[in-house]
C-alpha positions as CSV (number, residue, x, y, z in Angstrom):
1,X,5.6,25.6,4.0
2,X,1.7,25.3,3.3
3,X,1.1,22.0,1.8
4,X,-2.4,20.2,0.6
5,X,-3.3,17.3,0.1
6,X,-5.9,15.6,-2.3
7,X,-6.8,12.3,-2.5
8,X,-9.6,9.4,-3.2
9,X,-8.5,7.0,0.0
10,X,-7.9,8.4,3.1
11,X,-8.0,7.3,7.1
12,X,-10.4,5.7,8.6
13,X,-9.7,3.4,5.2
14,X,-6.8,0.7,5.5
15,X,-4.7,0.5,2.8
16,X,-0.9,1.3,1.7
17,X,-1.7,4.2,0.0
18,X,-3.5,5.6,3.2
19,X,-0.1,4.7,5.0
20,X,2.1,6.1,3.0
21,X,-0.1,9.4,3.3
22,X,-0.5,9.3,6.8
23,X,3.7,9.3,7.4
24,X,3.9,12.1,4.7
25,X,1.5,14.4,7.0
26,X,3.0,12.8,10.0
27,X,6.5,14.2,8.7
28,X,5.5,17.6,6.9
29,X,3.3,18.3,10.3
30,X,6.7,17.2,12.8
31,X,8.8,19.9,11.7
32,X,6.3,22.8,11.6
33,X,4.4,22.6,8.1
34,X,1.3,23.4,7.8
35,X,-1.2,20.6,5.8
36,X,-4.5,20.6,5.0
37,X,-6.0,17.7,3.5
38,X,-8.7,17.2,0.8
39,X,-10.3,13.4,1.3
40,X,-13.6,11.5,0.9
41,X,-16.4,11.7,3.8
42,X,-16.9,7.7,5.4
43,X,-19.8,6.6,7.2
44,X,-18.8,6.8,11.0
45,X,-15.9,9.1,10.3
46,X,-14.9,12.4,11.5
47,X,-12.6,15.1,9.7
48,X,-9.3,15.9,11.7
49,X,-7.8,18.9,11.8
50,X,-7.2,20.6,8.3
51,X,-9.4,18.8,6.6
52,X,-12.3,18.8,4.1
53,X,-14.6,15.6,4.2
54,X,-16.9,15.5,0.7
55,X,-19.3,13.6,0.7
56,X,-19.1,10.3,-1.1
57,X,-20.7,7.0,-2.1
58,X,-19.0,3.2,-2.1
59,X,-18.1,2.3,-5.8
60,X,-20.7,-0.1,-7.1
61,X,-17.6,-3.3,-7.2
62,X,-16.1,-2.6,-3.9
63,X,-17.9,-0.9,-1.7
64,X,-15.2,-0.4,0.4
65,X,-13.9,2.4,-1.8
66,X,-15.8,5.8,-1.7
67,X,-16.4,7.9,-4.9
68,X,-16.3,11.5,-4.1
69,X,-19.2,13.5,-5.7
70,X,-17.1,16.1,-7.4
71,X,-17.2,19.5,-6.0
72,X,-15.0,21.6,-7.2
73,X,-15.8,25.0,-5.6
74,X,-16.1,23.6,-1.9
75,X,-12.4,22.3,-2.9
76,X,-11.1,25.7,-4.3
77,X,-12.7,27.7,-1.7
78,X,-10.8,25.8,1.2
79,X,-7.8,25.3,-0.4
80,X,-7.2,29.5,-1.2
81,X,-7.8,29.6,2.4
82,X,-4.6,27.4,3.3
83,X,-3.1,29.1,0.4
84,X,-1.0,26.0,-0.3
85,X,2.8,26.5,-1.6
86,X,2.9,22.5,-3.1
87,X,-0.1,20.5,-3.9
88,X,0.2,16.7,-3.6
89,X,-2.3,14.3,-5.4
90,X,-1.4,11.0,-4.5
91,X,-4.7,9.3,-6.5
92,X,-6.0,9.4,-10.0
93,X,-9.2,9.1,-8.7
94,X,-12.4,12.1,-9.1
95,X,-10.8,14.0,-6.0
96,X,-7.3,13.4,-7.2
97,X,-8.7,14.9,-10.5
98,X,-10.1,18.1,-9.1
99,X,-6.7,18.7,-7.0
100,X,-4.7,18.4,-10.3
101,X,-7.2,20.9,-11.8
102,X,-7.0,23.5,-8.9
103,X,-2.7,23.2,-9.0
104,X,-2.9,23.9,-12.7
105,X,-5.4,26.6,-12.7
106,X,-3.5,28.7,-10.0
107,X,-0.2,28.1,-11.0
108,X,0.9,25.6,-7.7
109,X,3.7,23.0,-7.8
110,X,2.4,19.5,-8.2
111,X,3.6,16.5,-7.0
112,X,1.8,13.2,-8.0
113,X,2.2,9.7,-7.0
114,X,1.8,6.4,-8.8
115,X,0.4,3.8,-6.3
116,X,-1.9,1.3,-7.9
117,X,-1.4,-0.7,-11.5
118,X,-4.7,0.3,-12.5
119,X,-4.1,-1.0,-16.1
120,X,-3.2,-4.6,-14.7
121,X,-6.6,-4.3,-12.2
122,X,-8.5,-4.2,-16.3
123,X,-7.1,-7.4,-17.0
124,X,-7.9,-8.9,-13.3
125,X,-11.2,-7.6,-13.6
126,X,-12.0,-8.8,-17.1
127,X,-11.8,-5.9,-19.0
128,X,-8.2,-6.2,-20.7
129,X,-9.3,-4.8,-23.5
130,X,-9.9,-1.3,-21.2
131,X,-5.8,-1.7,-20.6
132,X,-4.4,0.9,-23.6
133,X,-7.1,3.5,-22.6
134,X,-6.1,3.4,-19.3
135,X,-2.4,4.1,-19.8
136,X,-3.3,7.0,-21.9
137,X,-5.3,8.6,-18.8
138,X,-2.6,7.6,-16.7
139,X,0.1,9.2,-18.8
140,X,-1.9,12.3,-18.9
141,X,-2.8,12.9,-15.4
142,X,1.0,12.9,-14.2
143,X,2.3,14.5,-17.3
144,X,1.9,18.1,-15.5
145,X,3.6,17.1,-12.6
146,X,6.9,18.1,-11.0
147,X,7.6,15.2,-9.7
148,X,5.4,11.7,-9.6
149,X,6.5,9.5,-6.9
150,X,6.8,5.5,-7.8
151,X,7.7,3.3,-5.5
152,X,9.6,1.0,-7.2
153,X,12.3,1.0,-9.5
154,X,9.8,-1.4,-12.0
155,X,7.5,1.4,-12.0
156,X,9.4,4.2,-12.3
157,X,11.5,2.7,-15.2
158,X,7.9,2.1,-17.1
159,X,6.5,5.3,-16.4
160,X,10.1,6.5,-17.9
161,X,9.6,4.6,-20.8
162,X,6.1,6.3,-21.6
163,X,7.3,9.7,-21.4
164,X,6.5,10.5,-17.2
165,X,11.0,11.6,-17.2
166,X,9.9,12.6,-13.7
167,X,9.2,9.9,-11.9
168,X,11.5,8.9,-9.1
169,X,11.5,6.3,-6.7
170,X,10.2,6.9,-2.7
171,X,7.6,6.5,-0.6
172,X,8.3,2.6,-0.3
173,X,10.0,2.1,3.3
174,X,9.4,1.0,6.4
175,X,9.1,2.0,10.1
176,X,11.4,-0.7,11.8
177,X,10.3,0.3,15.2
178,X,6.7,-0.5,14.8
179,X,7.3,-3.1,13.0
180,X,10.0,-5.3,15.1
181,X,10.9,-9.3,16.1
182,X,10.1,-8.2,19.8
183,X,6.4,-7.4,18.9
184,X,5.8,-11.2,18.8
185,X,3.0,-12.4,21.4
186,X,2.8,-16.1,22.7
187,X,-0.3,-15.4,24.1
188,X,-2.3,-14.2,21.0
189,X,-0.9,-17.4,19.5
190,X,-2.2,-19.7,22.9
191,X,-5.1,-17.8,22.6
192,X,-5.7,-19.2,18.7
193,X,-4.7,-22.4,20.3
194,X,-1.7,-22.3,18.4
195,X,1.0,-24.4,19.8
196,X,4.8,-23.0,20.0
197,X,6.0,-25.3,17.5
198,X,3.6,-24.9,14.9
199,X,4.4,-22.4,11.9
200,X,1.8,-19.7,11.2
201,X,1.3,-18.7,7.5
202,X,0.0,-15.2,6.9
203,X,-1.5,-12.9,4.7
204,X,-1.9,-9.8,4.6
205,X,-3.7,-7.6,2.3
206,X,-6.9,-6.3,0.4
207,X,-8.9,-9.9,-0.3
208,X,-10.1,-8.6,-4.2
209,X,-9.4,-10.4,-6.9
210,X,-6.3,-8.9,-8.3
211,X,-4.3,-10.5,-5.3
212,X,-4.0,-13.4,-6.9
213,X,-6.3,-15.4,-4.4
214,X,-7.4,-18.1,-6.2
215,X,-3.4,-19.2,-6.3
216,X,-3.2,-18.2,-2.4
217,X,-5.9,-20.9,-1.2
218,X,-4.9,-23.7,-3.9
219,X,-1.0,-23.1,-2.7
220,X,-2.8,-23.2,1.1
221,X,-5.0,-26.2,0.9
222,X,-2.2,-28.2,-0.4
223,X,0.1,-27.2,2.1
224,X,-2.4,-28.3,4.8
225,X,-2.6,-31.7,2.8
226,X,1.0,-32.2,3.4
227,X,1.9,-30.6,7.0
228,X,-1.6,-31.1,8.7
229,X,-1.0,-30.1,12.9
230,X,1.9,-28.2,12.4
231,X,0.5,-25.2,10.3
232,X,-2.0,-22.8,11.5
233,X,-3.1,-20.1,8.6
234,X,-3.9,-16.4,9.2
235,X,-5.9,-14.0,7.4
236,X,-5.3,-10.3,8.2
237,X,-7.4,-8.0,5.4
238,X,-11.3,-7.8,3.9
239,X,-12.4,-6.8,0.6
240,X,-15.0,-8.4,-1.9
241,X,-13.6,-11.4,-2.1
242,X,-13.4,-12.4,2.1
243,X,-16.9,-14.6,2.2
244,X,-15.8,-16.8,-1.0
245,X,-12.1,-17.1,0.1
246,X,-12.7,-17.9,4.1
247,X,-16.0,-20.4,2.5
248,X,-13.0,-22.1,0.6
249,X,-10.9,-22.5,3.9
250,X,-13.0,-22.1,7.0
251,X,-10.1,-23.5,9.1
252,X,-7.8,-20.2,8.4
253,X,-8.0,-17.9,10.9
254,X,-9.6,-14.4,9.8
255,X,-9.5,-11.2,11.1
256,X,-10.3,-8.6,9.1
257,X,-8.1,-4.9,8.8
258,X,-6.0,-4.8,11.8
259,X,-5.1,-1.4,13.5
260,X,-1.3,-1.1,13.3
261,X,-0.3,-2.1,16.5
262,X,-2.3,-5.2,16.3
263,X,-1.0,-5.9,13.2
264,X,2.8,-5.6,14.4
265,X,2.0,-8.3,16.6
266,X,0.4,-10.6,14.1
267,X,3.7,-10.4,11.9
268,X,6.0,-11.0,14.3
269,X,3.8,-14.0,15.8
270,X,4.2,-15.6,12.6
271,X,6.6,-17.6,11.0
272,X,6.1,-17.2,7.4
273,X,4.0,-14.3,5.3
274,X,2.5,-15.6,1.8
275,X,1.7,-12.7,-1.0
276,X,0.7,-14.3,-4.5
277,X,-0.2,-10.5,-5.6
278,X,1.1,-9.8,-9.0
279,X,-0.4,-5.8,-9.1
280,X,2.0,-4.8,-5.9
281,X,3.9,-1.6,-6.7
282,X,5.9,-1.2,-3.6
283,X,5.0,-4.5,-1.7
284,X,5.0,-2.7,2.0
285,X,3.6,-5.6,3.5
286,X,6.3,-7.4,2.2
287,X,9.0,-5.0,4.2
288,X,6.7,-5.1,7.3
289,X,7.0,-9.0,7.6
290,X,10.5,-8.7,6.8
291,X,11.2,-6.1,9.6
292,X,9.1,-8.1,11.6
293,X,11.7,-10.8,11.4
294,X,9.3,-13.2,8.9
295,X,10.4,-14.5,5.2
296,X,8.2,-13.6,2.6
297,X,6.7,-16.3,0.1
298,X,5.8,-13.8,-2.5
299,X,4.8,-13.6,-6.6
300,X,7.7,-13.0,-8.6
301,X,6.5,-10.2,-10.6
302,X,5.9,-6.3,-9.6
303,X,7.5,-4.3,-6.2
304,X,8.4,-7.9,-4.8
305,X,11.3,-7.6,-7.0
306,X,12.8,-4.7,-5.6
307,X,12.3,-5.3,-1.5
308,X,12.8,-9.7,-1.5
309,X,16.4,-11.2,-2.6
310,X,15.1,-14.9,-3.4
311,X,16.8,-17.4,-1.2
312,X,18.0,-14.8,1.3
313,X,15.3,-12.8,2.6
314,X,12.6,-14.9,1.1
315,X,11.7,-16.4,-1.7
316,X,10.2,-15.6,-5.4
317,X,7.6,-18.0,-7.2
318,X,5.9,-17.9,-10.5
319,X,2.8,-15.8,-9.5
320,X,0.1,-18.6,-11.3
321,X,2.1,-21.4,-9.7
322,X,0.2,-22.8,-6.7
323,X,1.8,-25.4,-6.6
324,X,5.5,-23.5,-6.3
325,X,3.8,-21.9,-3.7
326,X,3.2,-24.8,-1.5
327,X,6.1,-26.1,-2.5
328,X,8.1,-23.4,-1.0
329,X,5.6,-22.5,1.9
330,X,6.3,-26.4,2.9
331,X,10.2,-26.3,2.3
332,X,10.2,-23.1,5.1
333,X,7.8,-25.1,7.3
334,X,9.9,-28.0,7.7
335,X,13.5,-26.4,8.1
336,X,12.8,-24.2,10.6
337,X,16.7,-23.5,10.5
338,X,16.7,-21.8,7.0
339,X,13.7,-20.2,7.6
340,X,15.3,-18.3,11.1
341,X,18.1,-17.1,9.0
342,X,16.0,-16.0,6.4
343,X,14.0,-13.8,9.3
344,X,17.3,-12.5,10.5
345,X,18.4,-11.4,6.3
346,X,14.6,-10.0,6.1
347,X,15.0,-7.9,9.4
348,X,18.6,-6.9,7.7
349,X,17.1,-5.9,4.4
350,X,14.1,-3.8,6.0
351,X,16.6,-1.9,8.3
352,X,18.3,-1.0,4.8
353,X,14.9,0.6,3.9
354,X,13.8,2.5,7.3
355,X,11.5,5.1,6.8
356,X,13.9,7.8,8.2
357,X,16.0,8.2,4.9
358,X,13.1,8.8,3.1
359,X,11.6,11.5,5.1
360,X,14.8,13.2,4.8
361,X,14.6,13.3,1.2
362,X,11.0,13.9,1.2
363,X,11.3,17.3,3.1
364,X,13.9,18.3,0.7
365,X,11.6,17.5,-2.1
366,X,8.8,20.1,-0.9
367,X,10.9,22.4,-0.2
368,X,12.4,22.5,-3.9
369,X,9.0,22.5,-5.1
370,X,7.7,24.8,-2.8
371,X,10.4,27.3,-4.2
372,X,9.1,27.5,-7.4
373,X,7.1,30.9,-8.3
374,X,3.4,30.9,-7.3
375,X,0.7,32.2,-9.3
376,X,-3.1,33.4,-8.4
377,X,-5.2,32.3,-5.4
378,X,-9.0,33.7,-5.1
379,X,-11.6,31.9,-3.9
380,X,-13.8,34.5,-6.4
381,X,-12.2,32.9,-8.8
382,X,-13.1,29.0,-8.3
């Protein structure tokens, strides 16, 4: 098969949606498919093979994200080369918007995917009112599609209910080998000047203000009230909100967007992962501590749901509750028993949701949509 991608957030950019991308080329590419890939230019980066960098500019809020200058022709004129069977737009962003214009206008296949509660970021970013409007755009970008992945069963039962019947679940597992108890590392602890019996608290994620993060350093600081010496606290993620959140605690340890195998490391050299995030579709981090052998402290509300079995594998909290939070943050901290069988259920319940599954079906996916009649493909006619 020829497949394309086209998508707002791509690699050199950190994120889940970038992950989830990257194992979909990784898989289409390991059997023989062709991809070619439609993604935003970065400063510093470089396009890869089958792929078509456009230039772009960081969105005024978060400069982290780049806004492709739309340019529709340079798009058509490079995918009628690849002459794609199956076009996947994973984002509903401006280059998500010109791939779901070129798979209608020539008659392609389209797959979609619903990654990011964009209607709940209008109510974290003070613009609730922007909420219904949203939902309307939302509903009609996917409506086309063949399929629109969701990768939860939260999501896909809401996008159900306003009228997207095609939505299924996938694209929310996890690679258990990466992501492992044996990746833990005494000496990137030692070298923190973290002692062996002190519990590291992590989190991991975009620092922006729809992870919850005013609940994430309350629920912290009060935990280091109580537990003083025998709690160390990680940050592994940037975003707009990084200076105010590590001014607020300069005694957490920060590092920024980790590379994958760093990051394996820091999850399994840690003893308990916090996510107060109430926007999480899927919650991958979520299955990466838990394959990593760590319980999860985690809002109850959103993907959470579907990948942490409160009491088991983790535990749920009311996502405004700092104070729930700490409570349960302490209660792992000081039964180190419960929480080592809780890291054994995590590892368990990630192993249930290994990656390898989902490729499976994923291949099968394309290749049903890939079989569908295909219709018109001229550059002349971009």
């Amino acid at each position: 098969m020829r497949i394309a991608i086209a998508t707002d957030t791509f690699t050199p950019q950190v994120n889940g949606v970038t992950t989830v991308l990257q194992r979909i080329v990784r898989v289409l590419r390991s059997v023989g498919h062709e991809v070619a890939v439609v993604a935003p230019r970065y400063p510093n980066g470089s396009a890869g093979g089958g792929e078509l960098r456009l230039r772009s500019m960081p969105c005024p809020t978060y400069p982290a994200i780049r806004l492709t200058v739309p340019r529709y022709r340079r798009l058509a004129c490079f995918l009628d080369r690849h002459e794609p069977d199956v076009l996947h737009v994973p984002t509903e962003g401006p280059l998500g918007l010109l791939g779901r214009s070129y798979a209608l206008r020539r008659g392609l296949p389209l797959i979609t995917a619903f990654h990011t509660n964009f209607q709940q970021y209008a109510e974290n970013y003070g613009m609730p009112w922007l909420s219904p409007s949203v939902w309307r755009w939302l509903v009609w970008f996917h409506r086309p599609a063949r399929l629109t992945y969701a990768p939860g069963t939260a999501v896909r039962d809401e996008l159900h209910r306003r009228g997207i019947r095609q939505a299924a679940v996938w694209g929310c597992g996890v690679d258990t080998h990466a992501f492992q108890p044996a990746r833990r590392n005494s000496a990137w602890r030692h070298g923190l000047g973290i002692a062996d019996d002190t519990a590291v608290v992590l989190h991991v994620g975009r620092l922006a203000p729809e992870k919850n993060l005013d609940v994430l350093a309350d629920a912290w600081c009060r935990v280091r009230e109580r537990v003083r010496t025998r709690v160390a606290f990680v940050l592994a993620g940037e975003g707009p909100a990084s200076r105010a959140l590590i001014r607020r605690m300069p005694w957490a340890h920060s590092f920024g967007f980790l590379e994958r195998d760093a990051l394996a490391e820091v999850y399994a050299s840690s003893e308990i992962c916090t996510l107060p995030s109430r926007t999480e579709t899927c919650g991958l981090v979520a299955l990466e501590a838990m394959a990593s052998g760590v319980p999860v402290v985690a809002a109850d509300a959103g993907g959470f749901r579907d990948t942490i079995v409160s009491g088991e594998s983790g535990l749920l909290v009311p996502a405004v509750n700092a104070a729930a939070f700490a409570d349960a943050i302490t209660a792992l901290i000081e039964r180190p028993d419960r929480r080592a069988a809780m890291g054994r259920a995590a590892r368990r319940a990630a192993e249930a949701r290994d990656v390898e599954a989902g490729n499976a079906e994923l291949l099968e996916q394309f290749a049903e949509a890939a079989g569908q009649p295909l219709r018109g493909s001229a550059c002349t006619a971009a």
